[in-house]
N, C-alpha and C positions, 0 to 999 in steps of 0.2 A: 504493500500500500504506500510506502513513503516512497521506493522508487519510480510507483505510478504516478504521485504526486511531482516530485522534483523532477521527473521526465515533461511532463503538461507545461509547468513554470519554467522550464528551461533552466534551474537551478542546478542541475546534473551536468551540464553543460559548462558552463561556469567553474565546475569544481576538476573535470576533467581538462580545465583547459590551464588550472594553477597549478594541479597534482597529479601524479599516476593515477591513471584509474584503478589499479590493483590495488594503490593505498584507500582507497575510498572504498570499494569493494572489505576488505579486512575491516579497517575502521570500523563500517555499520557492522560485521560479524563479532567484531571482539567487544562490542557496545552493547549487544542484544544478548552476549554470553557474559557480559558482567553484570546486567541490569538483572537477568536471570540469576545465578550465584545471589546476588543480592537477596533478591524475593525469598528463594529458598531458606538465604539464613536464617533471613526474620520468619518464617512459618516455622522451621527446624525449632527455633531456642522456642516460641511461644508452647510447640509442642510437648519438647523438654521442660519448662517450667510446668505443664500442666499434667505430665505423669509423671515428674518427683512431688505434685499437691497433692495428686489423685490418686495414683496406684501406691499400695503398698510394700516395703522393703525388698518383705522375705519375696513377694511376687517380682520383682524383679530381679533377683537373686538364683531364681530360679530358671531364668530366661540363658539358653544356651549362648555360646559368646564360638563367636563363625572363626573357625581353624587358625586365622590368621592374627586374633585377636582385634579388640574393638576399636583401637587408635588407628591401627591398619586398614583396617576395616574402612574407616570412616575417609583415608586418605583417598584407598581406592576407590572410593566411592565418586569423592567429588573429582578425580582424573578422569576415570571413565564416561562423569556425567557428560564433565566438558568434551571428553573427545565424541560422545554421540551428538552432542548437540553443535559440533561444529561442522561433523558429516553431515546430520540434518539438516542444520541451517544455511550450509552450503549451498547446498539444493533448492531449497525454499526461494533460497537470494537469488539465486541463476536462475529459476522459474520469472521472480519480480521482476529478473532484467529485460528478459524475453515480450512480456505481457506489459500491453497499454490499457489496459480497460482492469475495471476488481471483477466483470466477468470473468476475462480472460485468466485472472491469477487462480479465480475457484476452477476452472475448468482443468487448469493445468496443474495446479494443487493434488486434484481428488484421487491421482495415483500414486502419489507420494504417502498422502496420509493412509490412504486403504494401506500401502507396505509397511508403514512402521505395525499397522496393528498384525502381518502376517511376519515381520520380523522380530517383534515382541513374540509374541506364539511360539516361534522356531526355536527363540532363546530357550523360553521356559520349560518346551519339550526337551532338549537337550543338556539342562541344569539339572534333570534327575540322573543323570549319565553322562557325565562331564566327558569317561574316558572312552565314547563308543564312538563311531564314525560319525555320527550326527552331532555328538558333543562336539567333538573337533571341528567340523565342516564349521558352526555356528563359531567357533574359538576363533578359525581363520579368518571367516565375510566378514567382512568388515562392520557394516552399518550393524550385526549382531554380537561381534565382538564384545562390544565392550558386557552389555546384561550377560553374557556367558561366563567370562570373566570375573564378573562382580559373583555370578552365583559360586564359579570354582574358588572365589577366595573366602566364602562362607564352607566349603566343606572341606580342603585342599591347605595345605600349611607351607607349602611348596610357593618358594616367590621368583626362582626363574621363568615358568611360564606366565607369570602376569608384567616381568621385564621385557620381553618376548613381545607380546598381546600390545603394550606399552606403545614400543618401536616400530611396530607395523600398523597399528592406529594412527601415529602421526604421520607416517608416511602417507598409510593413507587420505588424510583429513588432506596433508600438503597436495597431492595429486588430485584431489576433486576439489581445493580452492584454488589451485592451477587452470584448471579446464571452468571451473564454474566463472572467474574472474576474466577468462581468454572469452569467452559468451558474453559477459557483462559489459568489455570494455568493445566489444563488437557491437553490441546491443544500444550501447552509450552513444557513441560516436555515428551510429547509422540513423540514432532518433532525432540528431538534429540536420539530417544531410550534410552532410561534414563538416559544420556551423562551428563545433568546438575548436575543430583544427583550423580551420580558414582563421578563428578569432585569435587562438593561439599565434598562430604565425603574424597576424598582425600586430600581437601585443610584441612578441619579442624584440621585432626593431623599434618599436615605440620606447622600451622599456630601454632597451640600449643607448637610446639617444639622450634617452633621460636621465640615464646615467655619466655619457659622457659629458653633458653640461654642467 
């Protein structure tokens, strides 16, 4: 929605014509992943203060604590969240860049969202049997990685395969905000008929001259 907006204003334009568009592309991704993080904490501690009021001791006491332990636990947590949600959002963006209308962004949206709920699925199937070929397959794909993962570090104590899972996550986030940003910055520059570049080139002698004065 906001790169449907700053597409219409010609605002996207402007911005691709001061900066890479690769840096604007990141920018809104690592903005929409910390405003997330964000949310989450505040929901997390409000949840936490209200089952240290509510639940009692020995009941949580009793609650099993996942192989790798709960500080562990809770690291990996928010690594894998962010690396799914920068695969996802990846995509989400490279959809926004594509689409001029909020038709257009639901139409092209509704394959995305149906997979997370058939990749969500896959994980869960596969986190009863971390070590069986489906466990693996979900361990390697990437967009299921990470929930597979999270689940093998709740039963598994073992922390080179989630070193592993780590390094091939990023790689992969880096290779789908490669290609999703290579779409984006195509996307950009095509919505204004090369308006950004033609201004660009105009600005740089201008700015030159203004300099040598």
């Amino acid at each position: 929605s906001q790169l449907i907006e700053e597409k219409s204003n010609k605002v996207i334009e402007v911005l691709a014509a001061a900066v890479p568009v690769d840096a604007i592309f990141l920018g809104k991704l690592f903005a929409m992943l910390a405003m997330s993080l964000v949310g989450i904490a505040v929901w997390a501690a409000a949840a936490i203060t209200g089952i240290a009021l509510l639940v009692p001791p020995e009941a949580l006491a009793r609650l099993p604590a996942p192989a790798v332990g709960w500080p562990a636990f809770g690291l990996l947590g928010v690594l894998y969240f962010a690396m799914s949600y920068l695969l996802i959002g990846a995509a989400f963006l490279g959809i926004g860049s594509q689409a001029s209308t909020v038709r257009q962004v639901q139409t092209l949206s509704m394959p995305v969202t149906m997979a997370q709920v058939f990749i969500f699925a896959f994980a869960s199937v596969a986190a009863t049997n971390p070590d069986s070929t489906l466990g693996i397959a979900a361990a390697v794909f990437p967009l299921s990685s990470p929930f597979a993962m999270l689940a093998r570090a709740a039963e598994s104590a073992a922390w080179w395969p989630h070193l592993l899972a780590i390094v091939w996550q990023a790689l992969s986030v880096t290779l789908i905000l490669k290609l999703a940003a290579k779409l984006f910055r195509r996307s950009v520059l095509k919505s204004g008929g090369g308006g950004a570049r033609r201004w660009f080139r105009r600005a740089r002698p201008q700015a030159a001259a203004t300099a040598r004065s």
